[in-house]
C-alpha positions as a printed NumPy array, in Angstrom:
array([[  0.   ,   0.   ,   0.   ],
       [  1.783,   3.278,  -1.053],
       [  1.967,   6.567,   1.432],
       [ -0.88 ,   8.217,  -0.251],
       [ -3.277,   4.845,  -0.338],
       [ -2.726,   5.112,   3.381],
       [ -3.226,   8.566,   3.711],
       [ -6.636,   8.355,   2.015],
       [ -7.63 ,   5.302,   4.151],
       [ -6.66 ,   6.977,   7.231],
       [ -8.782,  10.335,   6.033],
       [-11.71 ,   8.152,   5.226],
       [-11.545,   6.267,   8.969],
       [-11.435,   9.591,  10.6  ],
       [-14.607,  11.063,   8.575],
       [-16.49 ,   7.947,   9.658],
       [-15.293,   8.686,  13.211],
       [-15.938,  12.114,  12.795],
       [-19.694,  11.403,  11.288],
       [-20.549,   8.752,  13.874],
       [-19.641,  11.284,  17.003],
       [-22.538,  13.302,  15.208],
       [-25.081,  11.098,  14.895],
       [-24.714,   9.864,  18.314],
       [-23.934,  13.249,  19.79 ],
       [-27.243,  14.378,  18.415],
       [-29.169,  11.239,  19.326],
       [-27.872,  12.223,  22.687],
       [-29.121,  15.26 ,  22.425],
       [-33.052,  14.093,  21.577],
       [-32.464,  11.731,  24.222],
       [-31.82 ,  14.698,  26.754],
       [-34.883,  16.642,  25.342],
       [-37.111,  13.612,  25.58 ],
       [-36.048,  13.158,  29.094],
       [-36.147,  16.587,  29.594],
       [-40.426,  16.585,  28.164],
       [-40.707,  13.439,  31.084],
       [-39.334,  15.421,  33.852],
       [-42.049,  18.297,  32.907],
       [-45.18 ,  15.579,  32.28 ],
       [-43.942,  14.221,  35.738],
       [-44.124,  17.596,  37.053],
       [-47.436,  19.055,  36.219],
       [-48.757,  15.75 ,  36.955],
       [-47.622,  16.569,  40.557],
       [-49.219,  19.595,  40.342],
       [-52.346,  17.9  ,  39.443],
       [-52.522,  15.132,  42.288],
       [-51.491,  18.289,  44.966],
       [-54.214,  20.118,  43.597],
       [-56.735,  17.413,  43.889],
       [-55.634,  17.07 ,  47.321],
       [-56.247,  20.569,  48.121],
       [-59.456,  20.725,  46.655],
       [-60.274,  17.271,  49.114],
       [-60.049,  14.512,  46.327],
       [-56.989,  12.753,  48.047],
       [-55.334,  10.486,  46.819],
       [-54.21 ,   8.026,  49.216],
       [-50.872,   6.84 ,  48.273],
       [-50.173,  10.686,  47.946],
       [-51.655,  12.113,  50.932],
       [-48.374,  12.214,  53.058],
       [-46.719,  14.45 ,  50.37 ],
       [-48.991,  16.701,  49.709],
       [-49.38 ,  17.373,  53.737],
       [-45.236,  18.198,  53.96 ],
       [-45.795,  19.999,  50.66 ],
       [-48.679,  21.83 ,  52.18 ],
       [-46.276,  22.094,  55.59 ],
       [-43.712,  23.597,  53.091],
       [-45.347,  25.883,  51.574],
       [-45.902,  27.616,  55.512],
       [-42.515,  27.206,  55.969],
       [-41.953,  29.232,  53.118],
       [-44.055,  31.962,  53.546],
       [-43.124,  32.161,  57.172],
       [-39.247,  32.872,  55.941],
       [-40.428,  35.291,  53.472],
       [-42.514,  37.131,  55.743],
       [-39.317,  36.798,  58.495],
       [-36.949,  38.391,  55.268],
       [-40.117,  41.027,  54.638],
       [-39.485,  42.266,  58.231],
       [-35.777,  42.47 ,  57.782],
       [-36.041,  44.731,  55.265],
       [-38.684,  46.537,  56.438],
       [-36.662,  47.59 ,  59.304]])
């Protein structure tokens, strides 16, 4: 195989390297988007059970979560109120 044969063989190895970090980069990428539309389906479905809760349609398997989110929440406003008065002063 002459110098230049090998050249060419070892330019046409790297493209095909080169191309397949592409492909797969990208498929990574829709694969991180997907993941990223589960996380948000996930999400708002939370919101929906914690709403149900706090409209009295409990769901039992649930209920402990959406009490500590509910105990949260006072938590939060509490500390925000305690930061309002900070500043106030």
């Amino acid at each position: 195989m002459s110098l230049m044969d090998k050249m060419k063989h070892g330019m046409d190895k790297a493209r095909g390297e080169v191309s397949d970090l592409a492909a797969t980069t990208k498929i990574r990428h829709d694969i991180g988007n997907l993941n990223d539309r589960k996380s948000a389906l996930f999400t708002e479905i939370g919101r929906q059970v914690y709403a149900l809760c706090q409209q009295g349609h409990a769901v039992s398997e649930v209920e402990a979560q959406c009490h500590e989110i509910t105990t949260l929440d006072e938590q939060i406003k509490q500390k925000s109120d305690e930061i309002a008065r900070i500043n106030a002063a």
